[in-house]
C-alpha positions as CSV (number, residue, x, y, z in Angstrom):
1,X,-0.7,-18.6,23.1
2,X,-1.7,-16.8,20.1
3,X,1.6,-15.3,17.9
4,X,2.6,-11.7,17.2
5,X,2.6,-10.3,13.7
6,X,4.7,-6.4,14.0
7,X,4.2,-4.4,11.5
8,X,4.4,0.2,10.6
9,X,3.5,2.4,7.8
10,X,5.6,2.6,5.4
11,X,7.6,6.5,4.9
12,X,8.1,6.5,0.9
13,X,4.3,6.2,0.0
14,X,1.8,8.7,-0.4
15,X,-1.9,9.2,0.8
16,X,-3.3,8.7,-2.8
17,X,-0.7,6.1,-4.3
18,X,-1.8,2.5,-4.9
19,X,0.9,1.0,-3.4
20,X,0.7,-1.6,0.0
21,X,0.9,1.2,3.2
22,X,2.4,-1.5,5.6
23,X,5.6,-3.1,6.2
24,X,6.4,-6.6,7.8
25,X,8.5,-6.1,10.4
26,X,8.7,-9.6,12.3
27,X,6.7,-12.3,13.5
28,X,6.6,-13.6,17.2
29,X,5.7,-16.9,18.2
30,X,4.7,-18.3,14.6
31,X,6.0,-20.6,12.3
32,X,4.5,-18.7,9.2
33,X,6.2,-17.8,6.1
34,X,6.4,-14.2,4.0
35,X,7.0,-13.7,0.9
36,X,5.7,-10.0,0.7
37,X,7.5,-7.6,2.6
38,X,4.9,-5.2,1.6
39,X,1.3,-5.4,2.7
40,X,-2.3,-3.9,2.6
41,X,-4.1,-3.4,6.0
42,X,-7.0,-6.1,4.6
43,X,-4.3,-8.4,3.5
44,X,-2.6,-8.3,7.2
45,X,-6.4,-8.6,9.1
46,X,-6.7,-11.5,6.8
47,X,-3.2,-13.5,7.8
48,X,-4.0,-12.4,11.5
49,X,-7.8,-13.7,11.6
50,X,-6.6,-16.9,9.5
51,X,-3.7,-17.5,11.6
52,X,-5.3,-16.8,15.7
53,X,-2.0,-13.8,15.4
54,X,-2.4,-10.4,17.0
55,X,-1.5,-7.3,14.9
56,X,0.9,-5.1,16.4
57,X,1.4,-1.5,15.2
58,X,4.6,0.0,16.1
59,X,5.4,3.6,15.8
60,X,7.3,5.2,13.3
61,X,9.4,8.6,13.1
62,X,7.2,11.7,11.8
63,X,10.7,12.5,9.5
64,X,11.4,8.8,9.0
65,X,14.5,9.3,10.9
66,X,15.1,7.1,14.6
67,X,17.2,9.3,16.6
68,X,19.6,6.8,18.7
69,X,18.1,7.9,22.3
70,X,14.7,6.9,21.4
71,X,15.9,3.4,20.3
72,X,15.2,1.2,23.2
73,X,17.4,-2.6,23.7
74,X,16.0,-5.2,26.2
75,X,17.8,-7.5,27.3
């Protein structure tokens, strides 16, 4: 069983700036340490490929806003 690294785009950085895109949101079935909570696309390919993870891409908000019914628990 291969773990599960989460991650989304992040809402406060533009199109042109040169600033990491992604943000770590949590790791699944890994014992694997961040210290970045920012990271590049290439940088999170890497980790994945290195590690045997899958990459996960969750959606975020358009306005960068979660209204509270479209948050969904599981139990």
């Amino acid at each position: 069983m291969s773990g599960k690294i989460f991650y989304r785009e992040r809402h406060k950085v533009g199109t042109k700036e040169k600033k990491p895109r992604f943000k770590l949101v949590a790791v699944a079935d890994m014992n694997i340490t961040f210290y970045a909570e920012h990271l590049r696309k290439k940088e999170l390919e890497e980790i994945a490929a290195a590690t045997g993870a899958d990459l996960i891409l969750l959606p975020a908000p358009k306005d960068g806003k979660m209204k509270e019914d479209e948050i969904e628990v599981k139990e």
